[in-house]
N, CA, C and O atoms as a GROMACS GRO file, in nm:
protein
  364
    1UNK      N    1   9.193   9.021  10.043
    1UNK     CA    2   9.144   8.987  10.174
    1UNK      C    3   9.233   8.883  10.242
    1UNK      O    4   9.221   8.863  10.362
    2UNK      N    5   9.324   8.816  10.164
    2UNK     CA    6   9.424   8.733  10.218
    2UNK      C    7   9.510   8.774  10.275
    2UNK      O    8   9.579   8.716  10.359
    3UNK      N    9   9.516   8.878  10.237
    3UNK     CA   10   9.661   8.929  10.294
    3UNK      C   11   9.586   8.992  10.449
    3UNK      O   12   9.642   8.976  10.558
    4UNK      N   13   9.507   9.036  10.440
    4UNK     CA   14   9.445   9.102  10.588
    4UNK      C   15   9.462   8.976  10.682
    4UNK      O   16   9.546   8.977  10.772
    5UNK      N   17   9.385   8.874  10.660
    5UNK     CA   18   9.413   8.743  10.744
    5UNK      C   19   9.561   8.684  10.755
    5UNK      O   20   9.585   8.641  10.868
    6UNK      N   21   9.658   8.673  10.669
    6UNK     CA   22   9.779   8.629  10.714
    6UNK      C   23   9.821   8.728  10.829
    6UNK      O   24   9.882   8.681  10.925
    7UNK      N   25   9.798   8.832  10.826
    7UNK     CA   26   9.905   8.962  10.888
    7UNK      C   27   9.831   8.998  11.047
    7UNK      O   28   9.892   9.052  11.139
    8UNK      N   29   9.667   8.946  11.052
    8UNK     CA   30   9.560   8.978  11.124
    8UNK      C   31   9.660   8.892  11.254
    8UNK      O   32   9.690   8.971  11.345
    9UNK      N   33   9.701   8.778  11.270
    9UNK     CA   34   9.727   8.762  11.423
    9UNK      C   35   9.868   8.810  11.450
    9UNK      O   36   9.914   8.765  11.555
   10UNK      N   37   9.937   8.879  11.390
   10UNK     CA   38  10.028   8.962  11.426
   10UNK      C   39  10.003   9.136  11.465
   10UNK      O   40  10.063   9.196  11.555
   11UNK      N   41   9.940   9.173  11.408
   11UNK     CA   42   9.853   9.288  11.438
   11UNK      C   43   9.806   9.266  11.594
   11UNK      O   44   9.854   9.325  11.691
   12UNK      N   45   9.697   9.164  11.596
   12UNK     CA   46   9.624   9.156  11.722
   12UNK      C   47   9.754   9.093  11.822
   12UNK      O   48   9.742   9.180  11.908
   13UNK      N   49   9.836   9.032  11.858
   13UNK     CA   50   9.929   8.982  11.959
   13UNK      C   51  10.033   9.097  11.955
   13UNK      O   52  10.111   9.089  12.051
   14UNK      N   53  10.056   9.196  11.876
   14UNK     CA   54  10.093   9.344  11.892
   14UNK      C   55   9.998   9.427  11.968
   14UNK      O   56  10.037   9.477  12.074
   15UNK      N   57   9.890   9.444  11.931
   15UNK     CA   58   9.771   9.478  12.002
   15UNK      C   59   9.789   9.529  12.166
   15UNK      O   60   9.814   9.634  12.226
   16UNK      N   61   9.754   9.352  12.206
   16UNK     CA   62   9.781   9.274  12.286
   16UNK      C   63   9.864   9.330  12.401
   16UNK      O   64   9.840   9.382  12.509
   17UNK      N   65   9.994   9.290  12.317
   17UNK     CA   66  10.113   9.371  12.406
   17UNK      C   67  10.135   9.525  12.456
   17UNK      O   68  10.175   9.563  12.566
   18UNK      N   69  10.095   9.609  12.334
   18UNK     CA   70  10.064   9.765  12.389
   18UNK      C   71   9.965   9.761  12.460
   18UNK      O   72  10.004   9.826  12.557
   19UNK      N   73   9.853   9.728  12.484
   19UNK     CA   74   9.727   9.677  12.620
   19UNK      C   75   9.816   9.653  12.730
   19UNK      O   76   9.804   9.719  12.833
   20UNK      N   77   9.946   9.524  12.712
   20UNK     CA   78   9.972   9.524  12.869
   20UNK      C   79  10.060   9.630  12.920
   20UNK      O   80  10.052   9.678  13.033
   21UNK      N   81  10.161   9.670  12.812
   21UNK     CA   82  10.211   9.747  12.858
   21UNK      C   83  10.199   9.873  12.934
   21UNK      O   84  10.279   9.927  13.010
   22UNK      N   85  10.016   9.927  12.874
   22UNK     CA   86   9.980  10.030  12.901
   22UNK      C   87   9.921   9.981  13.035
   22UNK      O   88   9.990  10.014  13.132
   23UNK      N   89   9.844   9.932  13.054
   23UNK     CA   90   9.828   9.891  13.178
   23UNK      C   91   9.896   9.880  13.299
   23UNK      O   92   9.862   9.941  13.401
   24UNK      N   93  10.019   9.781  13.290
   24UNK     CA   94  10.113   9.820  13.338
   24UNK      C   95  10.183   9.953  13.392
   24UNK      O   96  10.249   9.954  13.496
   25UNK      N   97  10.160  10.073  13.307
   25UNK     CA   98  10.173  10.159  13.321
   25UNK      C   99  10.128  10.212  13.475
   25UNK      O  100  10.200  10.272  13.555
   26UNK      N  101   9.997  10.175  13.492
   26UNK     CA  102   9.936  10.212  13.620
   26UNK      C  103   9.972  10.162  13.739
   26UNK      O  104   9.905  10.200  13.835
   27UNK      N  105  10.078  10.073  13.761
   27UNK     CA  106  10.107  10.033  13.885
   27UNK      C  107  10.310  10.117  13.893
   27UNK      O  108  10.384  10.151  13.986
   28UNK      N  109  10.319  10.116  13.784
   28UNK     CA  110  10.466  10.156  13.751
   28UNK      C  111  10.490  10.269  13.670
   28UNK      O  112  10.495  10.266  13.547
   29UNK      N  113  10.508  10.395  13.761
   29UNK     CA  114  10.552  10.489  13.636
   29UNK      C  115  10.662  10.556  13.619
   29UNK      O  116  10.694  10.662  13.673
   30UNK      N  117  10.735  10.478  13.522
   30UNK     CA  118  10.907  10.533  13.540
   30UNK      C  119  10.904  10.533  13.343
   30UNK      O  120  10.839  10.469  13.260
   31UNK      N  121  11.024  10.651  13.334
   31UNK     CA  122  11.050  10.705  13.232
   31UNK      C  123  11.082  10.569  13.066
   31UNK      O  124  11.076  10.562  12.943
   32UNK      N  125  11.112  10.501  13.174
   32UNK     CA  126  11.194  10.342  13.100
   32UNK      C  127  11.051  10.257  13.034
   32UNK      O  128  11.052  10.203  12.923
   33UNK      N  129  10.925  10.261  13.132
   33UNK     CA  130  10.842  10.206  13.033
   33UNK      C  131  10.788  10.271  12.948
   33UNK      O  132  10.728  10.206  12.862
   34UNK      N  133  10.787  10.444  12.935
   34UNK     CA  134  10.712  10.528  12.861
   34UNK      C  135  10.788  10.490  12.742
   34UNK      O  136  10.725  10.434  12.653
   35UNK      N  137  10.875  10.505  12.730
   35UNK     CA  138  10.994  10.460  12.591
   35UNK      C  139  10.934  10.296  12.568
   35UNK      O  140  10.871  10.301  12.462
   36UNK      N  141  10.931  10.200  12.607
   36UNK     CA  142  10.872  10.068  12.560
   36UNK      C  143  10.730  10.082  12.518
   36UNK      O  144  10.682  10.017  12.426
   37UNK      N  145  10.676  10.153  12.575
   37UNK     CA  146  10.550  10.168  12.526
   37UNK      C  147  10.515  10.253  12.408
   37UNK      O  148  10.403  10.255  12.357
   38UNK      N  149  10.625  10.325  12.365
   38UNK     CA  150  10.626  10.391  12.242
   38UNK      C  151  10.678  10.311  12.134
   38UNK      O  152  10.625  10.304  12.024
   39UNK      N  153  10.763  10.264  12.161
   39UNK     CA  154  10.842  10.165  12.117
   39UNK      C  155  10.742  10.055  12.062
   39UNK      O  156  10.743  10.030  11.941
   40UNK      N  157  10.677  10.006  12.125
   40UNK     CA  158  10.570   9.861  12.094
   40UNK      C  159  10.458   9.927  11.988
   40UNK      O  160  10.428   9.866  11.885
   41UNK      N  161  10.391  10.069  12.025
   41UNK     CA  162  10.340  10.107  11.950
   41UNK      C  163  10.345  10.148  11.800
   41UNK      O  164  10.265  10.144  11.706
   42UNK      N  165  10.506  10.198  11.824
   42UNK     CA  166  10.558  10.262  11.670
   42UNK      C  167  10.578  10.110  11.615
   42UNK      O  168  10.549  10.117  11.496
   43UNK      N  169  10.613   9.981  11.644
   43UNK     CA  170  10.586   9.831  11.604
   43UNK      C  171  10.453   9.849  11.558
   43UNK      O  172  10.429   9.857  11.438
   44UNK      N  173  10.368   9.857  11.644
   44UNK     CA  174  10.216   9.780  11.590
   44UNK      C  175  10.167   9.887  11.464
   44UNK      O  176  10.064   9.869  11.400
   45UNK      N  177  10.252   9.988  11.445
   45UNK     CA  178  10.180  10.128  11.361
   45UNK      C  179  10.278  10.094  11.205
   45UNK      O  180  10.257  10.150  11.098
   46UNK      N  181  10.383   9.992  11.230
   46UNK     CA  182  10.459   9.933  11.121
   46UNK      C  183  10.400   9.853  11.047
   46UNK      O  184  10.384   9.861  10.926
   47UNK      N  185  10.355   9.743  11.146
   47UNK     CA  186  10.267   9.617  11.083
   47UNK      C  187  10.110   9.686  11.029
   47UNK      O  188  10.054   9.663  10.922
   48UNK      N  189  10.078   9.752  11.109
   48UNK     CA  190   9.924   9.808  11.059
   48UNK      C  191   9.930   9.871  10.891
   48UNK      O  192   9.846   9.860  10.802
   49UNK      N  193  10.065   9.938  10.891
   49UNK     CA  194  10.042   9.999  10.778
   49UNK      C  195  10.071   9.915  10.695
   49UNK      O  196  10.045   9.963  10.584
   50UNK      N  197  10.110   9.819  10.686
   50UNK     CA  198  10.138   9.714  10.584
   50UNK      C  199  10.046   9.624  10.518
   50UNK      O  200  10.074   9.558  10.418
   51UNK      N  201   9.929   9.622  10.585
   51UNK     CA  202   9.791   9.618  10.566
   51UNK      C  203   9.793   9.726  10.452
   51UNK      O  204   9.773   9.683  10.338
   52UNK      N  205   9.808   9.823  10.463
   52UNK     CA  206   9.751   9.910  10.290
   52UNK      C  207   9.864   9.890  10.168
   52UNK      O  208   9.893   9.953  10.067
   53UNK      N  209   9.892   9.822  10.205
   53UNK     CA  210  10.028   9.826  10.063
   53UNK      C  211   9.956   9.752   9.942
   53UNK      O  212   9.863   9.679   9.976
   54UNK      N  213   9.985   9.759   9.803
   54UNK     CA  214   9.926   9.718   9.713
   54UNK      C  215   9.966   9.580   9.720
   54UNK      O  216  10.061   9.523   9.775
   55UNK      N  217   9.861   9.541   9.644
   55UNK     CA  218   9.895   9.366   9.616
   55UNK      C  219  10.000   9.343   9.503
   55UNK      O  220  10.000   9.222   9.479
   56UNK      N  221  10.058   9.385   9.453
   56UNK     CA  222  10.241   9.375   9.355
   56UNK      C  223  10.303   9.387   9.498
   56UNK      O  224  10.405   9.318   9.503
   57UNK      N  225  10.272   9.462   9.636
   57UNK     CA  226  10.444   9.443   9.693
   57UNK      C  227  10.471   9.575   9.724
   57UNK      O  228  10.502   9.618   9.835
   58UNK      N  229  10.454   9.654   9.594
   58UNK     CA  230  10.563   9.794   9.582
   58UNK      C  231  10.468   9.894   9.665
   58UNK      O  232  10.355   9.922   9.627
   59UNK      N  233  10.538   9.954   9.803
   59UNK     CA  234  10.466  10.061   9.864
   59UNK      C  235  10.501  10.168   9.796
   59UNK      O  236  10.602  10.174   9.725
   60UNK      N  237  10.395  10.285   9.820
   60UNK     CA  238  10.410  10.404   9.803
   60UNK      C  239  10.522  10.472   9.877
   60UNK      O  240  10.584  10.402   9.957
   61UNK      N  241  10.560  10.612   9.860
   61UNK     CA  242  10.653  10.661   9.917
   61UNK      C  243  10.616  10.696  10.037
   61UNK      O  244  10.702  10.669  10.121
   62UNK      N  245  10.518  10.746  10.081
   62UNK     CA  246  10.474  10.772  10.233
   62UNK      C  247  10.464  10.669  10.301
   62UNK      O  248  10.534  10.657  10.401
   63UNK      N  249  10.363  10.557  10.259
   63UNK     CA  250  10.366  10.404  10.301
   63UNK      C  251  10.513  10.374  10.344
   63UNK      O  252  10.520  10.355  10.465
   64UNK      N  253  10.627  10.365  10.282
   64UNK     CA  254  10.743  10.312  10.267
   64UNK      C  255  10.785  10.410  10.413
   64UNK      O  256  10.836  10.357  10.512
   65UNK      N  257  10.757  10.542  10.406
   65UNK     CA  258  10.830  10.652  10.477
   65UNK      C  259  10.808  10.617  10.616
   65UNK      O  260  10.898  10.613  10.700
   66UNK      N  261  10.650  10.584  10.642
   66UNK     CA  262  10.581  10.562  10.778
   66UNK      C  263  10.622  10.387  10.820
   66UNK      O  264  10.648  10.346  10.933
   67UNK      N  265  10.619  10.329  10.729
   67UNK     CA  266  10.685  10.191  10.753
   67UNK      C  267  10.786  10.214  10.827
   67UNK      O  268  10.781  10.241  10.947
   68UNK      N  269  10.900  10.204  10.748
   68UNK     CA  270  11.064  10.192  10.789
   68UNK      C  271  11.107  10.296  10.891
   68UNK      O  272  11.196  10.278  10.974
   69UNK      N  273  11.004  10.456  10.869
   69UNK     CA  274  11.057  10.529  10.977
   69UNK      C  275  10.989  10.501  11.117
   69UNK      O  276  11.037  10.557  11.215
   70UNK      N  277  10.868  10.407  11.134
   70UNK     CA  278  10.871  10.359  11.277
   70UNK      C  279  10.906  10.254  11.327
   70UNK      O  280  10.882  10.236  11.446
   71UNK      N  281  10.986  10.133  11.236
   71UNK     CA  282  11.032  10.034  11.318
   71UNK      C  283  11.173  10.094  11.318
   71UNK      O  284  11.245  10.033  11.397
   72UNK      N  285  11.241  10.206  11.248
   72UNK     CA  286  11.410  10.290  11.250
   72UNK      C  287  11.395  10.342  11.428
   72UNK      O  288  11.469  10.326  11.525
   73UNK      N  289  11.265  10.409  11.411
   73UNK     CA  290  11.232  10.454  11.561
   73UNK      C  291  11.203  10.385  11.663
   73UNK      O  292  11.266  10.401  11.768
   74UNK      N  293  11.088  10.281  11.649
   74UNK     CA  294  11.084  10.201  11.769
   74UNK      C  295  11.252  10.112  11.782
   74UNK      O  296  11.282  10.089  11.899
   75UNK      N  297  11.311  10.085  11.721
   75UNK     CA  298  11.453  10.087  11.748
   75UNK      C  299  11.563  10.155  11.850
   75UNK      O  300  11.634  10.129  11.947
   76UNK      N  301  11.535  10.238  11.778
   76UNK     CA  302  11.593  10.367  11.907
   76UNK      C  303  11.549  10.366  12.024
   76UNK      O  304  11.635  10.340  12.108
   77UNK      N  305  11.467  10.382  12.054
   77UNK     CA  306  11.372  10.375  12.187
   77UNK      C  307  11.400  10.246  12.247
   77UNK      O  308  11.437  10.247  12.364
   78UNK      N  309  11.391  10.159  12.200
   78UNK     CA  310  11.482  10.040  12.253
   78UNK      C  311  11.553  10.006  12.330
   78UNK      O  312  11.550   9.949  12.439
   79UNK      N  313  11.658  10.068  12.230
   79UNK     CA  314  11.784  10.093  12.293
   79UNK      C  315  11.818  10.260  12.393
   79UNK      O  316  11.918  10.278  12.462
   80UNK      N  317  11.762  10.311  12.382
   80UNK     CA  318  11.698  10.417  12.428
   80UNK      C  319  11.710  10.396  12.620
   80UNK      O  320  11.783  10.443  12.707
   81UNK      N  321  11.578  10.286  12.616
   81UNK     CA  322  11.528  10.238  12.707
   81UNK      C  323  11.652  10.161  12.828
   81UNK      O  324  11.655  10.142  12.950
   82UNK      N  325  11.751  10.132  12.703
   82UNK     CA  326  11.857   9.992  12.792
   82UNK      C  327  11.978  10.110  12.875
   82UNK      O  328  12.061  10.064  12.954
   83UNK      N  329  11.974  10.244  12.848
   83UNK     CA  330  12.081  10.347  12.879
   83UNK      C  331  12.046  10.364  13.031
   83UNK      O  332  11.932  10.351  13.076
   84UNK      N  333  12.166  10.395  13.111
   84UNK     CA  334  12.189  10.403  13.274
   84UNK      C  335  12.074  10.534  13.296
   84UNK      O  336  12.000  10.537  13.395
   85UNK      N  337  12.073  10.650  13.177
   85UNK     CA  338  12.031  10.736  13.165
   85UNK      C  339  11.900  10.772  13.273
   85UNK      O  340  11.891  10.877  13.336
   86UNK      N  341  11.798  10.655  13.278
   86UNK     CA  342  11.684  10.602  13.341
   86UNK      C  343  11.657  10.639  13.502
   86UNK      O  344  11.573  10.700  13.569
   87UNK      N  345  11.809  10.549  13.528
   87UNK     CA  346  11.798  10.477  13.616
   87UNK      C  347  11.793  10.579  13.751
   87UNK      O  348  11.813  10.700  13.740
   88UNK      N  349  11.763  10.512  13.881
   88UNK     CA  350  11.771  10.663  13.996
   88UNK      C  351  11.911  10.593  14.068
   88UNK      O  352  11.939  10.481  14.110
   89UNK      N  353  11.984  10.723  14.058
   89UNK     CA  354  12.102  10.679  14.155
   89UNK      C  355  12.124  10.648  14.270
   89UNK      O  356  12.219  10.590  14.324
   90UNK      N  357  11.958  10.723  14.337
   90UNK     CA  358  11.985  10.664  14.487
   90UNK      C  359  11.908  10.503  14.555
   90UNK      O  360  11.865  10.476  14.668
   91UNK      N  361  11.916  10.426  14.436
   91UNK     CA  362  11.821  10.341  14.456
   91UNK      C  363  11.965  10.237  14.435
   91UNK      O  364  11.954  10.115  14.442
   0.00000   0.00000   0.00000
């Protein structure tokens, strides 16, 4: 149960942030925040799962898989997000 409480206000101020972002969403809808908002999520879906890991440390292989492969991803998207790719040319 300790470990739920150390990890608990990082979870919730992740939370937090996908709330504003999504929100946000509604006054602004361009391709650049849909990617941050995936992005923040595949974060909060990193930390969440880390909550089930055994108490030794050692995750399982799926645990491990869904870990590392959504902060590899919210990564991308990231940087994803920072590309001209976005942007409107006539603006």
């Amino acid at each position: 149960m300790a470990n739920l409480f150390d990890k608990l206000p990082t979870i919730l101020v992740l939370a937090v942030m996908v709330g504003i972002f999504v929100a946000l969403r509604r006054h602004v809808k361009s391709a650049r925040l849909h990617l941050w908002i995936t992005a923040w999520v595949l974060i909060f879906v990193h930390f969440f799962v880390q909550l089930f890991e055994p108490a030794d440390g050692n995750l399982t292989p799926v645990t491990f898989m869904i870990d590392l492969g959504c902060l590899q991803l919210s990564a991308l998207y990231f940087i994803a997000s920072l590309t001209s790719f976005f942007e409107d040319t006539r603006l």
